[in-house]
C-alpha positions in Angstrom: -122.5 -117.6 -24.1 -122.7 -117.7 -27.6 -124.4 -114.5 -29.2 -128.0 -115.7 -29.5 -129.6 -115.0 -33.1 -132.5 -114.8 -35.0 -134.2 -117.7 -36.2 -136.5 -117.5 -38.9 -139.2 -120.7 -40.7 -140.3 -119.3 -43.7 -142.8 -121.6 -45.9 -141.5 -124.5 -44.2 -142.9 -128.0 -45.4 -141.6 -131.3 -44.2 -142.1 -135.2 -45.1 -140.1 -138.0 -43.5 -138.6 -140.4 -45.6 -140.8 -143.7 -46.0 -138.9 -146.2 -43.2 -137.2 -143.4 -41.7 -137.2 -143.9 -37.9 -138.6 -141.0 -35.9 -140.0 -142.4 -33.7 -138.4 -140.8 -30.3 -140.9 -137.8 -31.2 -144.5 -137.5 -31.1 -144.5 -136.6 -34.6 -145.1 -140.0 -35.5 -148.2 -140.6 -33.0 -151.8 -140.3 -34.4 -154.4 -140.4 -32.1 -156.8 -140.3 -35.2 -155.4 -141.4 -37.9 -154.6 -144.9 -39.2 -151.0 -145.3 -38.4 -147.9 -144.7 -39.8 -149.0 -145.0 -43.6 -151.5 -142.4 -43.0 -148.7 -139.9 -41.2 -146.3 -140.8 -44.0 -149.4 -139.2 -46.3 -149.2 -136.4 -44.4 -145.9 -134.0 -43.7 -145.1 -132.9 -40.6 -144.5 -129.8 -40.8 -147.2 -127.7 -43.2 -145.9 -124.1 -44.5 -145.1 -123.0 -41.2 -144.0 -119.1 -41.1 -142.6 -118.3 -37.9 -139.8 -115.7 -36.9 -138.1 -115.9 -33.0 -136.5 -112.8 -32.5 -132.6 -113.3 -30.3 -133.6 -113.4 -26.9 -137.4 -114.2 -26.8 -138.7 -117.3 -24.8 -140.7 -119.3 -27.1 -143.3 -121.9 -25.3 -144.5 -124.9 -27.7 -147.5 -126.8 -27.1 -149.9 -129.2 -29.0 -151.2 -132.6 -29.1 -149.5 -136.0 -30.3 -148.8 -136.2 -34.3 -148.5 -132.0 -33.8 -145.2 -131.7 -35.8 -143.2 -130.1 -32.3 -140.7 -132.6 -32.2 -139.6 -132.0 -35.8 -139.4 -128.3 -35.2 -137.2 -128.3 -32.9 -135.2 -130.9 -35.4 -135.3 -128.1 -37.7 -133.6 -125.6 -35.6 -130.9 -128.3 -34.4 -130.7 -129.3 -38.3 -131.2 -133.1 -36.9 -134.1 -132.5 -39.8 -132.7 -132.8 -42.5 -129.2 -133.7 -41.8 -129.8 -136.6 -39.6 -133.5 -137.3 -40.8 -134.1 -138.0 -44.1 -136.8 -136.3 -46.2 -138.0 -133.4 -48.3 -137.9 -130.2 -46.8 -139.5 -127.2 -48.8 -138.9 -123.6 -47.3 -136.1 -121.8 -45.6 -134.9 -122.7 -42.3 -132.1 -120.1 -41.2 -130.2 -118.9 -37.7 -129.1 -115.1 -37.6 -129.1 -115.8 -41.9 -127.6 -118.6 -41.9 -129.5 -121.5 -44.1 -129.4 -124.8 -41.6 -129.7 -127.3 -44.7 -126.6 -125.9 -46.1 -124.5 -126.2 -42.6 -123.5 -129.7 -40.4 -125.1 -130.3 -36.9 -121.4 -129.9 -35.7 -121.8 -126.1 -37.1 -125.2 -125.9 -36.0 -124.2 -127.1 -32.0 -122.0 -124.3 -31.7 -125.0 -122.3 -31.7 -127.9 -124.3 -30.6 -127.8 -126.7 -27.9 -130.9 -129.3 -28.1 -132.1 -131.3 -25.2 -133.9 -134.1 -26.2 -137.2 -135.9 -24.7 -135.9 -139.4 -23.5 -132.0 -138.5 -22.1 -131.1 -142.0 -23.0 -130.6 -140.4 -26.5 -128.8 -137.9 -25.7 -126.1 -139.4 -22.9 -122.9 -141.1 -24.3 -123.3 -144.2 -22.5 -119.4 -144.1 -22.0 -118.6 -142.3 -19.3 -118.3 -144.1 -15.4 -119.5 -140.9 -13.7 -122.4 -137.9 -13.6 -119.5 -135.6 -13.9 -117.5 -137.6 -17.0 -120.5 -137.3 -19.0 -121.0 -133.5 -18.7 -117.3 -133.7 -19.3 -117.1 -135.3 -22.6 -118.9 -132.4 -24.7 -116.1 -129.4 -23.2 -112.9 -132.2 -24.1 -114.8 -132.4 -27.5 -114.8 -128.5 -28.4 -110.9 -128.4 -26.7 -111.9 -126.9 -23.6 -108.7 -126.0 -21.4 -107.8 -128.7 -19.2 -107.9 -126.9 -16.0 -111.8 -125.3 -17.2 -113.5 -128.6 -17.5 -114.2 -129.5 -14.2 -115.0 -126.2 -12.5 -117.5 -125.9 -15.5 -119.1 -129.3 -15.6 -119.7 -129.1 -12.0 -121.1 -125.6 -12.4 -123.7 -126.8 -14.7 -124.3 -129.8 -12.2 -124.9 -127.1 -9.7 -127.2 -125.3 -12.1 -129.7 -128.3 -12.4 -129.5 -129.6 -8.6 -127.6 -133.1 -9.2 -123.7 -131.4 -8.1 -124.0 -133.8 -5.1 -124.7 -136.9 -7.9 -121.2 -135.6 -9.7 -119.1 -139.0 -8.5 -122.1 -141.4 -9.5 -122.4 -144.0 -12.3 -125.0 -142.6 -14.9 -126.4 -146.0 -15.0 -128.0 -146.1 -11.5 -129.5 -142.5 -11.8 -133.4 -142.3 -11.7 -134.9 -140.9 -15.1 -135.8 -137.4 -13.8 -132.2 -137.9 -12.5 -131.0 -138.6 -16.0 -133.0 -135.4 -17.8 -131.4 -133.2 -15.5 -127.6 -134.8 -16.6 -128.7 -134.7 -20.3 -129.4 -130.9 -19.7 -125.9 -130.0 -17.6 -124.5 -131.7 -20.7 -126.3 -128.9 -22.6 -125.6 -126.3 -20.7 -121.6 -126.8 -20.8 -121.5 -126.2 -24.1 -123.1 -123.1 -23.4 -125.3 -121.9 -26.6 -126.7 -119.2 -27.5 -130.1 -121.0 -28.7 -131.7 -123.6 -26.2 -134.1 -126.4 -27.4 -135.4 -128.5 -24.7 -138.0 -130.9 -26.4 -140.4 -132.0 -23.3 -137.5 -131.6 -21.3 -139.5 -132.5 -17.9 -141.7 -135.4 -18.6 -139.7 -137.7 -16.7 -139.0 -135.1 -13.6 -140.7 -134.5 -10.7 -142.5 -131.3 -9.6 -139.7 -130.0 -8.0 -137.2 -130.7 -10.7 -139.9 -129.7 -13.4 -140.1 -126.4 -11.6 -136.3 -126.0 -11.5 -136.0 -127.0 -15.0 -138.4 -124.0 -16.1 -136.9 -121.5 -13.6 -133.5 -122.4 -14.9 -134.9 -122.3 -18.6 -136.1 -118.4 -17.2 -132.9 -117.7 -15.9 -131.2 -118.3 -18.7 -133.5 -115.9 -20.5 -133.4 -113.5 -18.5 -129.1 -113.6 -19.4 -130.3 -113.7 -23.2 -130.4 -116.6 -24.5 -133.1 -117.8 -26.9 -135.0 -120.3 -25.3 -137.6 -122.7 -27.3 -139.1 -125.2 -25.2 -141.7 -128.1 -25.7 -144.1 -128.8 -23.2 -147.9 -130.1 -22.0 -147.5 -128.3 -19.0 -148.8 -124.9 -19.3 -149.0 -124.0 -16.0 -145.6 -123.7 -15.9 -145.2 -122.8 -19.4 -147.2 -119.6 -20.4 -146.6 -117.3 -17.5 -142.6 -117.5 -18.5 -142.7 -117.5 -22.2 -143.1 -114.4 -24.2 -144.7 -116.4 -26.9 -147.0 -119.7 -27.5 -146.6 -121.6 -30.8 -149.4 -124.7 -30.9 -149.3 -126.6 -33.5 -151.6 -129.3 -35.0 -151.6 -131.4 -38.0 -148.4 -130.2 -39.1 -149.3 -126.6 -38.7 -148.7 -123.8 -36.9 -152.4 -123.2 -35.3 -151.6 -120.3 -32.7 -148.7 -117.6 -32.3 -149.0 -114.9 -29.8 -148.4 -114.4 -26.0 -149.7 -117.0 -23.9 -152.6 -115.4 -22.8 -153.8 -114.3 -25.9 -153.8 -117.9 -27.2 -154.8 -119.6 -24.6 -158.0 -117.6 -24.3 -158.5 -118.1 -27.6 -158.3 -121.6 -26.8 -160.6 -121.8 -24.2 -162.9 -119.5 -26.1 -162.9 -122.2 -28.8 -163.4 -124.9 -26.5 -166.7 -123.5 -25.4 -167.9 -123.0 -28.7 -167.5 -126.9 -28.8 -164.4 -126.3 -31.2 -161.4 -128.3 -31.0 -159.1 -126.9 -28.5 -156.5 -129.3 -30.2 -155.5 -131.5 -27.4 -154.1 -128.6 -25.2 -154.9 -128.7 -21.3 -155.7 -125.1 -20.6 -154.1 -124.0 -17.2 -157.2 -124.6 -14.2 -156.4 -120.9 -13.3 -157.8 -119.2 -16.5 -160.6 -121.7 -16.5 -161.2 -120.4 -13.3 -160.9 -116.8 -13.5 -163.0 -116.9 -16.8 -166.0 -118.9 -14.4 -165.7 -116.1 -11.9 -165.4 -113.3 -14.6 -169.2 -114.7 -16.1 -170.3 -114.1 -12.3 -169.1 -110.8 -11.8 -166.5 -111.8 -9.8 -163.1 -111.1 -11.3 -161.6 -108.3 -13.3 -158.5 -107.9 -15.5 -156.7 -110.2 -17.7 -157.8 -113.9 -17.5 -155.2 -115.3 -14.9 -152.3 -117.7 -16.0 -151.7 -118.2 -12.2 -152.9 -118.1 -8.7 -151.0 -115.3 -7.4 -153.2 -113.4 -10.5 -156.5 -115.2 -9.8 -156.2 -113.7 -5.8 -155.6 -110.3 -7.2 -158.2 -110.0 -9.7 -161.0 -111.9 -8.1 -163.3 -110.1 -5.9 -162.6 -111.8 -2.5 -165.0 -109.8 -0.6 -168.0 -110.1 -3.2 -167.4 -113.7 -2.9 -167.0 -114.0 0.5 -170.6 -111.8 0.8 -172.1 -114.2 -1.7 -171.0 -117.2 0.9 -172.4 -115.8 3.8 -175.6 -114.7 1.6 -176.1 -117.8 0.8 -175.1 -120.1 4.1 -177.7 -117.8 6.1 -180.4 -118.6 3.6 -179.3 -122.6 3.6 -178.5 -122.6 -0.1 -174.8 -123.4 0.4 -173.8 -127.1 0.7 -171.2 -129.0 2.1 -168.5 -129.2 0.8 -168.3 -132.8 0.4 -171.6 -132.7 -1.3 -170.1 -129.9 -3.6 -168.3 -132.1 -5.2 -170.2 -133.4 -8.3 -172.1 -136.4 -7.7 -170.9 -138.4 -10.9 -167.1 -138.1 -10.2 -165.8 -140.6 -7.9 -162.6 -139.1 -8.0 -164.0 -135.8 -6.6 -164.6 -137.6 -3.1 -162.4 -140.7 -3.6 -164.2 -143.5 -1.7 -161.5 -145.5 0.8 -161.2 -149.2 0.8 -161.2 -151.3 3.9 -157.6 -152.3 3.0 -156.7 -148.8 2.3 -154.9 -148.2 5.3 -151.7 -146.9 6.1 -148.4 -149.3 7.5 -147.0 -149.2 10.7 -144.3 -147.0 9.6 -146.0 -144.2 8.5 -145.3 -141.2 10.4 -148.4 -139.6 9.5 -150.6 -142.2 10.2 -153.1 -139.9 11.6 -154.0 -138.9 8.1 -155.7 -142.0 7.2 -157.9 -141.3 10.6 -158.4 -138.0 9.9 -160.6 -138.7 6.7 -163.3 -140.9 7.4 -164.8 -142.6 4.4 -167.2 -140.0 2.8 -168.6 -141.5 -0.3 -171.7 -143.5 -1.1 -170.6 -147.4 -0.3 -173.1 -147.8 -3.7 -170.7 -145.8 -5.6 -170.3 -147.7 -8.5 -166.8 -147.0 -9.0 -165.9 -147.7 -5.0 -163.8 -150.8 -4.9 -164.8 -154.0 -3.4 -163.9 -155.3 -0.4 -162.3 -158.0 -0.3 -164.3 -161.7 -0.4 -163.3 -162.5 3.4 -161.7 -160.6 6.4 -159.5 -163.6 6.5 -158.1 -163.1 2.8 -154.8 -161.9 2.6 -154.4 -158.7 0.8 -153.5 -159.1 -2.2 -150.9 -157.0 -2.2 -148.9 -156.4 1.5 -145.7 -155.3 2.3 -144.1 -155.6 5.3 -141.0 -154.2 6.8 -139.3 -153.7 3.3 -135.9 -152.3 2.9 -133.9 -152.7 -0.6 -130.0 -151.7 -0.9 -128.7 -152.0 -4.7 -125.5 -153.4 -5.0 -123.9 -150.2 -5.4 -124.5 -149.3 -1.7 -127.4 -146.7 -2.6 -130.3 -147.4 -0.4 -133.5 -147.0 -2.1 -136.5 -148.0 0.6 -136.1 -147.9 4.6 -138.5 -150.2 6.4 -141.8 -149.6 4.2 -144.9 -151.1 5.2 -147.9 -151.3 3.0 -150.9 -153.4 2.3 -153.2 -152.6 -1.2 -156.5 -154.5 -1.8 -158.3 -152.9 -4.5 -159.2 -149.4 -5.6 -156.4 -146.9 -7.2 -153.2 -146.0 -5.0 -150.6 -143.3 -6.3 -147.1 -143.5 -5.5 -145.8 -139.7 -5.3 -142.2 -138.3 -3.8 -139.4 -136.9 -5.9 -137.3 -138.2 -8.4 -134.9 -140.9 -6.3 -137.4 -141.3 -3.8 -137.6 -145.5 -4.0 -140.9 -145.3 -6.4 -139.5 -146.9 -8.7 -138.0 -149.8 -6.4 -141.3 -150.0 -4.6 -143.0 -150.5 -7.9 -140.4 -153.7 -8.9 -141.0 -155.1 -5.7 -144.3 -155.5 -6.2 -144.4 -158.4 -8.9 -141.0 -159.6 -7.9 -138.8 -158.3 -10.3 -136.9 -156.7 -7.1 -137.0 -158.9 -4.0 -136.2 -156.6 -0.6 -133.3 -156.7 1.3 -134.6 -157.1 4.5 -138.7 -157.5 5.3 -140.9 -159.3 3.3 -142.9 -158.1 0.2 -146.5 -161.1 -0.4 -148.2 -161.1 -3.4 -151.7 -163.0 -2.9 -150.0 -164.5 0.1 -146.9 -165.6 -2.0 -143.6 -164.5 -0.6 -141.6 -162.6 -3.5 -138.8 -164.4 -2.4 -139.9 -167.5 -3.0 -142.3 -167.3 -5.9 -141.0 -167.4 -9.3 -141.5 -164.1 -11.6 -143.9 -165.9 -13.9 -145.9 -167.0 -11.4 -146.4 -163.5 -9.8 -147.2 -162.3 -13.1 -150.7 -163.7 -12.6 -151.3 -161.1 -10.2 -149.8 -158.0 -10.8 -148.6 -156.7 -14.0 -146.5 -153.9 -14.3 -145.6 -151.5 -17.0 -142.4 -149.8 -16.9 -141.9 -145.9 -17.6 -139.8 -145.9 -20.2 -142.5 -148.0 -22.8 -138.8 -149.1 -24.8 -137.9 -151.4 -22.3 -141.1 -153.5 -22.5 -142.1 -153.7 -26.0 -140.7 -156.0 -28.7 -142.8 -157.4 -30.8 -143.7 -156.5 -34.3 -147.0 -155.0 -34.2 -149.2 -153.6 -31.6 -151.8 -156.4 -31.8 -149.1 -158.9 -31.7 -147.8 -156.8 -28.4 -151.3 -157.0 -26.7 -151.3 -160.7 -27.5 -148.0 -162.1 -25.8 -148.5 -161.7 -22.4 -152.2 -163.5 -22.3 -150.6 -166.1 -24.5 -148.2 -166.7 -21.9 -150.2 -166.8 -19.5 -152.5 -169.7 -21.0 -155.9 -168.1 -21.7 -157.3 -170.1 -24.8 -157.7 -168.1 -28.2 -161.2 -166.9 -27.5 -160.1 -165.4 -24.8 -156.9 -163.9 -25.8 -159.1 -162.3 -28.6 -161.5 -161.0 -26.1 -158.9 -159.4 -24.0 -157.0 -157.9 -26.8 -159.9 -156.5 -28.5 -160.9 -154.8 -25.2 -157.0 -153.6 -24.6 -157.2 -151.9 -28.3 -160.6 -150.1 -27.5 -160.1 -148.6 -23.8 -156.3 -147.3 -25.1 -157.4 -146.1 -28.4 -155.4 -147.9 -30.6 -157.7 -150.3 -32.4 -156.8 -147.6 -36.0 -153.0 -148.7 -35.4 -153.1 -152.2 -34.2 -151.0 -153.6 -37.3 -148.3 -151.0 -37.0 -144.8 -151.3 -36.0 -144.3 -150.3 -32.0 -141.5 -148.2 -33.4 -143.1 -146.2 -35.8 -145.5 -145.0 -32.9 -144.5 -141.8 -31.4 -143.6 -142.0 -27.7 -147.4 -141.1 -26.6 -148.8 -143.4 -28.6 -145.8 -146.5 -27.7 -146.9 -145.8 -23.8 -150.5 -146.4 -24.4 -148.9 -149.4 -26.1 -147.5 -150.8 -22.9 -150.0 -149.9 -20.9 -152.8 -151.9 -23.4 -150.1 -154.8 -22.9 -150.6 -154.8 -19.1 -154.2 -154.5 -19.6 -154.8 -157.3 -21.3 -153.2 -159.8 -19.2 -156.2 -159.5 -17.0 -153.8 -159.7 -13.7 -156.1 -158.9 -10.3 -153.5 -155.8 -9.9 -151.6 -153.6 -12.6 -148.5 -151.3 -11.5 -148.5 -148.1 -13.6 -145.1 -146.5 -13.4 -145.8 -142.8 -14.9 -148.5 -143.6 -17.1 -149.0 -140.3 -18.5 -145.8 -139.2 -18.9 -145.4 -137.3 -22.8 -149.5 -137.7 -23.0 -151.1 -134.7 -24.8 -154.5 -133.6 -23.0 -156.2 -136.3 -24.8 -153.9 -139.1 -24.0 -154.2 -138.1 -20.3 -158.1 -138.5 -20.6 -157.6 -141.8 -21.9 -155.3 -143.2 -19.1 -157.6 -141.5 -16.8 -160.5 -143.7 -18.1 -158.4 -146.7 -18.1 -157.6 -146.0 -14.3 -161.2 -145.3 -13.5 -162.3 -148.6 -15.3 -160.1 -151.0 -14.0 -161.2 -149.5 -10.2 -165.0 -149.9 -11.4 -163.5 -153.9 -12.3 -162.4 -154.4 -8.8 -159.1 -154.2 -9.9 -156.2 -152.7 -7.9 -153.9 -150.1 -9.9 -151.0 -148.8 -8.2 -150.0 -145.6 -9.9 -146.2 -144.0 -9.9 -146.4 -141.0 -11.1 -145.3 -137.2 -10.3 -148.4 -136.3 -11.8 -150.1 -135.3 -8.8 -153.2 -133.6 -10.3 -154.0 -136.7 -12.1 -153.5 -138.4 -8.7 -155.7 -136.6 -6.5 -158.6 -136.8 -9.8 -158.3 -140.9 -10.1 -156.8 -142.5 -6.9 -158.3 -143.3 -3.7 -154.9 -143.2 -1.5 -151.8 -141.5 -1.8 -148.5 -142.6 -0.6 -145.8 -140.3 -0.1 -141.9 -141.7 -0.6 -138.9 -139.6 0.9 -135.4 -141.0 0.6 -137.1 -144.7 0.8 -139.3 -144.2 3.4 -143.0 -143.3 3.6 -144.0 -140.1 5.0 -147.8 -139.6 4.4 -150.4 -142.6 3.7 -154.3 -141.5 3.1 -157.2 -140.7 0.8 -156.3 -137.2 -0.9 -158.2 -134.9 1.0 -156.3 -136.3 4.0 -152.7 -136.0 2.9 -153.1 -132.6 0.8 -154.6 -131.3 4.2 -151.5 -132.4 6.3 -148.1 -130.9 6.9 -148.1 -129.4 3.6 -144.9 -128.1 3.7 -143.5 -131.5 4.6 -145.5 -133.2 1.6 -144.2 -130.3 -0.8 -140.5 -131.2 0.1 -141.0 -134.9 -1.0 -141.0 -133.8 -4.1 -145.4 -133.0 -4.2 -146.4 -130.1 -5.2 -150.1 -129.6 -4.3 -153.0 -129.3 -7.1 -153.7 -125.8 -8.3 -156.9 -126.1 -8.2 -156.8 -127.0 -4.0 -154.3 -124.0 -4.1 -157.3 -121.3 -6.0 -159.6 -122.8 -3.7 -157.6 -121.9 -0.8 -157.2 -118.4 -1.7 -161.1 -118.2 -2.8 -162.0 -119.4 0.3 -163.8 -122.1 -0.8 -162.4 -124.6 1.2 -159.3 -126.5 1.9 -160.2 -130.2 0.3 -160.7 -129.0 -3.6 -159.0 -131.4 -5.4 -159.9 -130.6 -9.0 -161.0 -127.9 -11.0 -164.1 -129.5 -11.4 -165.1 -129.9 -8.1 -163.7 -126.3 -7.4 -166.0 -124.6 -10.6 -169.2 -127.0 -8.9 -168.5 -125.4 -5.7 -168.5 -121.6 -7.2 -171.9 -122.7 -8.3 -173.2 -123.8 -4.6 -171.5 -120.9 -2.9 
């Protein structure tokens, strides 16, 4: 390893370049502002003091437009070697000034993994293990080292067994693990991972962040980027947020974070940051009495501080006096997530192992819900959406779905399993971009096979993960307005559609900007809008919030919820399973192509947990705290969890 140093921001102010392209960060993304002449106003970094001594693990958090992104170019000296602008200040590793040395000189120090892998990769090597490869020939490695080291840093990040594949049929959680081996050969003293697991699944996220630990715990200085603070505070010895350009917080986790959460209930701007569900928690049962101690940063510290037995006394108190409810009716009575309603067609296929799940949880929700789904207009209608028997081999050989059976008809349905699980696949079959194997995929009746792409794109629109393979067009308004175009609705109605697009995503401020000079937030709420306003019956999500800040979360959310209240089906991919159990009505599980769980939330969370957790789904905190609070077993949100402490 090389010998970690300090690193030191002192005064630091920094303006990109008019026309410079940074868009691969989020420092370009303004969820308030007007766009990219209003960000170009405003620098991205603000007179940000900092000091990291060697050694310390660094956590940084905030929302969109924050200014993370171009920290971390600052350490790597991508900023202001790479991109151009004026930087006022002093940027310096163990004294050395990073404006005055090259990013070659800089890389033997610091090692920078960057958001999208696709950035990072070469693009020129045939195999997983080439790729690590081509860093260690670079520095003049010995000969005989290379391999035994690449494959050890393979091993490191789980994907050794993917060492003899092509990079190019790798999922993208698959890819941010390569992009990180390739790192990790090089071996630095400094790690920068800049949102290293938006793209991974729980599993890999939680390898990712226990590798990220272990290699703290050997000494390196670690600085990583990240929403997910769940995962985040309890390993880092400090939290930088940022907003605006500045450096809002800096102290340990906790200390910010309640800070944070003091702010928010104050009605202050928490700046976009999702505070873990545990503290939220522990700070509800601390106003009750009920919990001692620290606020928790995570359930192992919520069970040991909380009460158990006062709580449990106030339980029975309460049942014997017939205040407590139900624990269906717990749930608060304006969230239809909280007790997802089940459509008729929401049943599980034949092939579902588990296909007692969906039996297990009878519908439980209001049929007058507003946000419950219709039923379809006749028994005799074809879903609009069914999949029968489907298998799908690529050309390599790799087999991606095994015999999956599925029929959707309205109402939200998430796609979970880890990274390489077929969710992806599954998702192109459904408007024919992919055509199975063997079985049959029908969309509206149609045969995938057999109906041209266009013509499937009436029904089901998808948007892709990675928001750079759909966009193209000038503008965000001129985005929005190709696909209804296409599609043949007259002006009025393309207007009407666009306009609506603009408002549910929040981007009506930047609808004349350039795509590109959106940060990555803001371009996936661009892709999304796109699929939205084509007004298809069905819309495939493939992880729609994927590099959202809290506030970019909340919007998909209400996109999601919407489009259910429409009648619409939305098919979610996502490894987001909080987000999952909050907004979808059915959950589908994918391992190694095949589907091992099908069923409403409650249902499949309450299965063989232990075979749901090794597909890849990790289950909510918040049904995990109200396990250990015995407050039930079907908690799917922290919501519903705090509305239950109030009925207990």
């Amino acid at each position: 390893m090389t010998t970690s140093a300090d690193i030191r921001f002192e005064g630091v102010t920094f303006r990109y370049k008019s026309g410079v392209d940074s868009n691969d960060s989020d420092d370009s993304d303004s969820s308030s502002s007007a766009g990219s002449e209003a960000d170009s106003a405003r620098p991205a970094l603000i007179d940000v003091d900092c000091q990291v001594e060697a050694g310390t693990f660094v956590g940084i958090t905030g929302p969109s437009d924050a200014g993370k992104s171009t920290f971390c170019r600052c350490l790597s000296g991508f900023v202001p070697h790479f991109f151009d602008g004026d930087l006022d200040g002093s940027v310096s590793i163990a004294g050395t000034d990073v404006p005055e040395s090259s990013i070659g000189e800089l890389g033997e120090t610091v090692g920078y993994v960057f958001e999208d892998p696709f950035d990072q990769l070469t693009g020129a090597a045939t195999t997983v293990l080439e790729e690590v490869a081509f860093g260690l020939e670079r520095i003049g490695t010995p000969r005989e080292d290379i391999e035994p080291r690449a494959r050890e840093c393979l091993d490191r990040v789980g994907i050794e067994a993917l060492a003899d594949r092509d990079p190019g049929t790798l999922s993208g959680g698959q890819l941010q693990r390569l992009a990180i081996a390739s790192v990790l050969a090089l071996d630095p003293g400094i790690l920068v991972l800049d949102e290293p697991t938006s793209q991974l699944d729980p599993a890999g996220t939680e390898a990712v962040f226990d590798l990220a630990e272990s290699m703290h715990e050997a000494g390196y200085t670690i600085c990583l980027v990240s929403q997910d603070l769940h995962r985040l505070a309890p390993r880092a010895d400090r939290l930088l947020v940022l907003g605006d350009g500045r450096l809002r917080y800096d102290d340990d986790p906790r200390t910010v974070l309640t800070a944070i959460e003091e702010a928010s209930e104050a009605n202050e701007s928490n700046g976009s940051v999702t505070i873990p569900g545990t503290l939220r928690i522990g700070r509800a049962l601390r106003e009750r009495g009920l919990f001692d101690g620290d606020l928790p940063l995570t359930v192992a510290e919520l069970e040991v501080g909380t009460d158990i037995e006062a709580l449990r006394s106030t339980n029975a108190r309460r049942a014997s006096s017939g205040e407590a409810t139900t624990p269906a009716a717990s749930a608060p009575s304006n969230s239809a997530a909280a007790v997802p309603p089940e459509s008729e067609s929401g049943t599980s296929g034949s092939n579902t192992p588990e296909s007692a799940v969906s039996e297990a949880n009878p519908p439980n929700s209001d049929p007058s819900d507003s946000a419950s789904p219709p039923a379809s207009a006749s028994s005799d209608d074809p879903p609009l959406i069914d999949v029968e028997n489907a298998s799908h081999t690529y050309a390599s050989g790799t087999d991606a779905l095994a015999d999956v059976s599925l029929s959707m008809d309205g109402g939200c349905v998430a796609i979970l399993g880890h990274n390489g699980a077929g969710k992806t696949t599954l998702a192109k079959q459904l408007n024919g971009l992919l055509t199975p194997t063997s079985g049959t995929v029908r969309i509206a009746g149609r045969d995938t096979s057999e109906a041209p792409v266009a013509r499937l794109a009436r029904e089901v629109g998808l948007c892709f993960q990675n928001p750079d393979d759909q966009l193209f067009r000038p503008t965000v308004e001129s985005e929005l307005r190709f696909g209804p175009e296409r599609l043949g609705y007259d002006e009025a109605r393309v207007d009407e559609l666009v306009e609506e697009a603009l408002a549910v995503s929040g981007l009506d401020a930047v609808r004349d900007t350039d795509t590109y000079d959106l940060g990555r937030a803001q371009r996936g709420r661009v892709a999304i809008a796109s699929v939205l306003a084509m007004d298809t019956p069905a819309v495939v999500l493939d992880e729609p919030t994927g590099g959202q800040d809290s506030s970019g979360v909340s919007i998909v959310g209400d996109i999601v919820d919407d489009c259910r209240s429409a009648g619409r089906l939305v098919v979610l991919v996502t490894h987001d399973v909080g987000f999952a159990a909050e907004h979808a009505d059915r959950l589908v599980v994918l391992a190694d192509g095949a589907v091992i769980a099908d069923g409403p939330p409650r249902a499949v969370f309450d299965s063989d947990r232990a075979a749901i957790e090794r597909a890849g789904v990790t289950i909510p905190v918040a049904t995990r705290a109200a396990s250990v609070l015995g407050l039930g077993e079907d908690v799917l949100s922290v919501g519903e969890l705090l509305s239950r402490l109030d009925t207990s």
